[in-house]
ROBABA-432517 format. One record per residue: residue in three letters; x, y, z of N, C-alpha, C, O in turn. Coordinates in steps of 0.2 Angstrom, whole numbers, padded with zeros to 4 digits, always signed. Layout:
% residues N
ALAXYZXYZXYZXYZ;...
% end
This chain:
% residues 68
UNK+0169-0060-0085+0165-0055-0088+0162-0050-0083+0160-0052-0078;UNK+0163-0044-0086+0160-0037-0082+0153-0035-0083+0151-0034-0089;UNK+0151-0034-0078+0144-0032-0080+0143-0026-0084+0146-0021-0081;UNK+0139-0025-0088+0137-0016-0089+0132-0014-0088+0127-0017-0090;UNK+0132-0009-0083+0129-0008-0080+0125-0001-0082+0119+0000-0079;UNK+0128+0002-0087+0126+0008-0090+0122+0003-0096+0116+0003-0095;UNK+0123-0001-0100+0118-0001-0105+0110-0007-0100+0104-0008-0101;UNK+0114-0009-0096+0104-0011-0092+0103-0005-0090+0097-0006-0088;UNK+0104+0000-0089+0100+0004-0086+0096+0007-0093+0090+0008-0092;UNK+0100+0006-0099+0097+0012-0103+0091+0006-0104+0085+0007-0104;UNK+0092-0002-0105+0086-0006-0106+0081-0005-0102+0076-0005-0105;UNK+0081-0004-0095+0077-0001-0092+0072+0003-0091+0066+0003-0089;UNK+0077+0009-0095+0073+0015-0097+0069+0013-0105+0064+0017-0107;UNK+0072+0008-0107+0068+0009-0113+0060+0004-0113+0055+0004-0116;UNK+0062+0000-0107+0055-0005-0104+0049+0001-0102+0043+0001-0103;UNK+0052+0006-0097+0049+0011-0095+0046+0015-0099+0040+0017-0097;UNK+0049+0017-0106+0047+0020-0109+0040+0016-0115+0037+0018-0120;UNK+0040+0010-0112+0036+0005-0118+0029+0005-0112+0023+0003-0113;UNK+0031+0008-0107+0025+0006-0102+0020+0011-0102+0019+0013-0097;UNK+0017+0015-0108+0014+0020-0107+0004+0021-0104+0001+0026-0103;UNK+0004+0016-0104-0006+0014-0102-0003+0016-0095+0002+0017-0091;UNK-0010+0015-0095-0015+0022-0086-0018+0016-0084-0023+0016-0081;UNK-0015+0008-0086-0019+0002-0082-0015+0001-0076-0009+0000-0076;UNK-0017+0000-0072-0013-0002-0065-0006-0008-0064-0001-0009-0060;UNK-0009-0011-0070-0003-0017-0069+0004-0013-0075+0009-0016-0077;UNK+0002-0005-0078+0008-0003-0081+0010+0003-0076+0016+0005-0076;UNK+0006+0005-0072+0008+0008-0068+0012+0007-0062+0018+0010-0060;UNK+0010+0002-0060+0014-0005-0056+0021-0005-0059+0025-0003-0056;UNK+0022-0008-0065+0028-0011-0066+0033-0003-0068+0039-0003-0067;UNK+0028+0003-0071+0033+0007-0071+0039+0011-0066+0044+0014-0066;UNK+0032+0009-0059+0037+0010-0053+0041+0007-0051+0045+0008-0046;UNK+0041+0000-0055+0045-0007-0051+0052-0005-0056+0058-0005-0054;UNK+0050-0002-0062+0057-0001-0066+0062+0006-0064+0068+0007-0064;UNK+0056+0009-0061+0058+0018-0059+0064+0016-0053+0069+0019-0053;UNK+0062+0010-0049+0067+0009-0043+0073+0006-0047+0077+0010-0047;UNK+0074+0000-0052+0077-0004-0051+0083+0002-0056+0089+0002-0056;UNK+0079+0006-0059+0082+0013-0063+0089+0014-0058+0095+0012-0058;UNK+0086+0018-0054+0088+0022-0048+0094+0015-0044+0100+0014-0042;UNK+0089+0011-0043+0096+0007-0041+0103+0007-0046+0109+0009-0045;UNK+0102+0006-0052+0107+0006-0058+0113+0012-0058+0119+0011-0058;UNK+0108+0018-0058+0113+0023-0057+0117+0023-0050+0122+0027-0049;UNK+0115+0022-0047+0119+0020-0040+0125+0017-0042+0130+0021-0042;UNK+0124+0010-0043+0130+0004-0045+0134+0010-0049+0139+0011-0047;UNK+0132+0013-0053+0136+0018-0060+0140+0023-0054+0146+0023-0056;UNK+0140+0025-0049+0142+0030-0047+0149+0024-0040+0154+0027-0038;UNK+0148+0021-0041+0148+0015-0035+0156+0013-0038+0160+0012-0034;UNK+0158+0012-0046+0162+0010-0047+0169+0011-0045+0168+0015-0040;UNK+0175+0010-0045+0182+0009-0042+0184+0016-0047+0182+0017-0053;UNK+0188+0022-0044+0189+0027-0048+0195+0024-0052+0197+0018-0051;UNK+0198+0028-0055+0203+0027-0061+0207+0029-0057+0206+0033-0053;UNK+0215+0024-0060+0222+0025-0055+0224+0030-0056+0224+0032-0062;UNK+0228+0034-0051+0228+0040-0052+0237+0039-0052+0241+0036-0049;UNK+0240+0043-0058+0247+0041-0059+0251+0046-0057+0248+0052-0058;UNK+0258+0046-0054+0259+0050-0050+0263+0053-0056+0264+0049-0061;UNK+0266+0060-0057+0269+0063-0061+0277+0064-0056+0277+0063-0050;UNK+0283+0067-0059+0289+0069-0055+0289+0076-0054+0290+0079-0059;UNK+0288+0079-0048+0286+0087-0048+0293+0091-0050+0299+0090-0049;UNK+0290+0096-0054+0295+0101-0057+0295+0108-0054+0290+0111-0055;UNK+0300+0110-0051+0299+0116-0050+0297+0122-0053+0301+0124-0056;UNK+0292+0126-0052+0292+0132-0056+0298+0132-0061+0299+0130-0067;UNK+0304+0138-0056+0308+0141-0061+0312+0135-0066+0315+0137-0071;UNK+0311+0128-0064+0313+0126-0071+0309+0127-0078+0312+0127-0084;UNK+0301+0127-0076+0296+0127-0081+0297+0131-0083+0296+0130-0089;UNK+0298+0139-0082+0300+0145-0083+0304+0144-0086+0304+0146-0092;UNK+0307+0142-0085+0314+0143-0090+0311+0139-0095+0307+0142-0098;UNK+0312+0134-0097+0307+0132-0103+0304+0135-0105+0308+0138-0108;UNK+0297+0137-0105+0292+0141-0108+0296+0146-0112+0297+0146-0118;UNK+0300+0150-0107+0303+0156-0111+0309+0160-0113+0309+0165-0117;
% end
């Protein structure tokens, strides 16, 4: 099984968004989510790109010729 990594980020955001008090220990944990946030979007950028498929090159004047 694959991790998702995009839907714990948005849970993340939604803990951060629950932490709205001026008391120290929501302050605290807001910054503790803000990093683990910013880690997340990391991993999201980090992934293996999509296989790139090779096509057979066509010459111009043949595609010219098709089009018209």
């Amino acid at each position: 099984m694959e991790s998702d990594f995009v839907s714990a980020g948005r849970h993340l955001e939604d803990a951060f968004s629950c932490l709205r008090g001026e008391d120290t220990l929501s302050r605290e944990a807001r910054q503790a989510l803000g990093i683990l946030i910013d880690a997340f979007e990391g991993l999201e950028h980090l992934r293996p790109s999509a296989k790139i498929v090779p096509f057979p090159a066509v010459p111009r004047e043949e595609v010219a010729r098709h089009q018209g």
